[in-house]
C-alpha positions as CSV (number, residue, x, y, z in Angstrom):
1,X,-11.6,-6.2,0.7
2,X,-8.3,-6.7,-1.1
3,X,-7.4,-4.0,-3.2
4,X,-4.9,-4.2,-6.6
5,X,-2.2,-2.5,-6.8
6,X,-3.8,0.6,-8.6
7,X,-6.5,1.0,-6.2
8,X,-4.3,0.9,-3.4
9,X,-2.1,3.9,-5.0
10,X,-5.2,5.5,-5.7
11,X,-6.5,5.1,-2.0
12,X,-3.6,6.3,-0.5
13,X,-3.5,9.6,-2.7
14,X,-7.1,10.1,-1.6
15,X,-6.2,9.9,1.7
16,X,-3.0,12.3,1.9
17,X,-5.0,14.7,0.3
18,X,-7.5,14.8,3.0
19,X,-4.8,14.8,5.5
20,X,-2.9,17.7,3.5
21,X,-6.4,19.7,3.9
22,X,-7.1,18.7,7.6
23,X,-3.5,20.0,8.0
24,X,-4.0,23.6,6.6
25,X,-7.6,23.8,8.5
26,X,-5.6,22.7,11.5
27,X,-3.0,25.2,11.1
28,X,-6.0,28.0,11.1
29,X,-7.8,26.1,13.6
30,X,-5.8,24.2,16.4
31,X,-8.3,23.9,19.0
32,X,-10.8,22.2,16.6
33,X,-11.1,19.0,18.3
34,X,-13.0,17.1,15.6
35,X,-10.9,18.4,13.0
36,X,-7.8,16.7,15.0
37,X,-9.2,13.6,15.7
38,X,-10.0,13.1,11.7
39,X,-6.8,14.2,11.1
40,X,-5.2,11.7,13.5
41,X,-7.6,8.5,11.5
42,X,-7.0,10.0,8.2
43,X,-2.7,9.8,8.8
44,X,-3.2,6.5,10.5
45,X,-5.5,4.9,7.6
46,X,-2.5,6.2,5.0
47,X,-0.1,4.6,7.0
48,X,-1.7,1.3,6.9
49,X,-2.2,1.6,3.0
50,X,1.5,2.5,2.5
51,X,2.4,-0.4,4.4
52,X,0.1,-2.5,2.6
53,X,1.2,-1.2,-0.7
54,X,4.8,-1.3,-0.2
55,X,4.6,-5.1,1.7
56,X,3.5,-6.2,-1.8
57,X,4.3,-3.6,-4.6
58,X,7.9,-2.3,-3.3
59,X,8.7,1.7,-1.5
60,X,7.0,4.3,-2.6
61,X,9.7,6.6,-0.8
62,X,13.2,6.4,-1.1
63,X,14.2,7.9,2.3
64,X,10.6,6.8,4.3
65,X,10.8,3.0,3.5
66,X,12.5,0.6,4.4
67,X,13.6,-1.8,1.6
68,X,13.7,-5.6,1.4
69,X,17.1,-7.0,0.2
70,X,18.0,-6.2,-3.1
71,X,17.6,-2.7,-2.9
72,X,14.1,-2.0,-4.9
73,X,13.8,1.2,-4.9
74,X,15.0,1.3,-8.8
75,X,12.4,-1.1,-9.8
76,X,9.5,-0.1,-12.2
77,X,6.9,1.4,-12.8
78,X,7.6,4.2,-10.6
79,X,4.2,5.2,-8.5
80,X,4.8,9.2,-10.5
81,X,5.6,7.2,-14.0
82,X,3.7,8.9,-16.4
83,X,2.5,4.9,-18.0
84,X,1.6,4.1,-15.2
85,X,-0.6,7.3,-14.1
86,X,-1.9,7.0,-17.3
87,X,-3.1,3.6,-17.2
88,X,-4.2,4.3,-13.6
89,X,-6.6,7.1,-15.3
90,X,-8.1,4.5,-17.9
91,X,-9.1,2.3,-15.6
92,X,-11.2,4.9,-13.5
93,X,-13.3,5.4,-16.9
């Protein structure tokens, strides 16, 4: 399924919020197996959306992405540009 470029963002925030909760469970809970192992799927599920995302759409990081020549890390919208969350919002209605 190919995914535009709002669904993709919208993916990807999904997913590093799981992976921020697994993370705070895990810090409680170390030995908890189950909880690692969708921890380690969760992160590795982000990663292939943010390289998705960022093959087509440009960085999402400045200091965590490479960048394709010229630098495009000033290009617009920015992924926390309030237009752009906006619009991102109406379309979810």
């Amino acid at each position: 399924m190919i995914m535009n470029k709002q669904a993709l963002l919208r993916k990807l925030m999904e997913l590093d919020f799981v992976a921020v909760e697994l993370q705070l469970y895990l810090n409680t809970h170390p030995d908890c197996r189950e909880a690692l192992e969708k921890f380690n799927f969760v992160v590795a599920q982000a990663q292939m959306l943010r390289q998705e995302y960022e093959r087509r759409y440009g960085p999402l990081t400045s200091f965590r992405s490479p960048s394709m020549y010229p630098w495009q890390w000033i290009n617009n919208p920015w992924p926390w540009d309030y237009s752009f969350n906006f619009r991102t919002a109406e379309n979810q209605l």
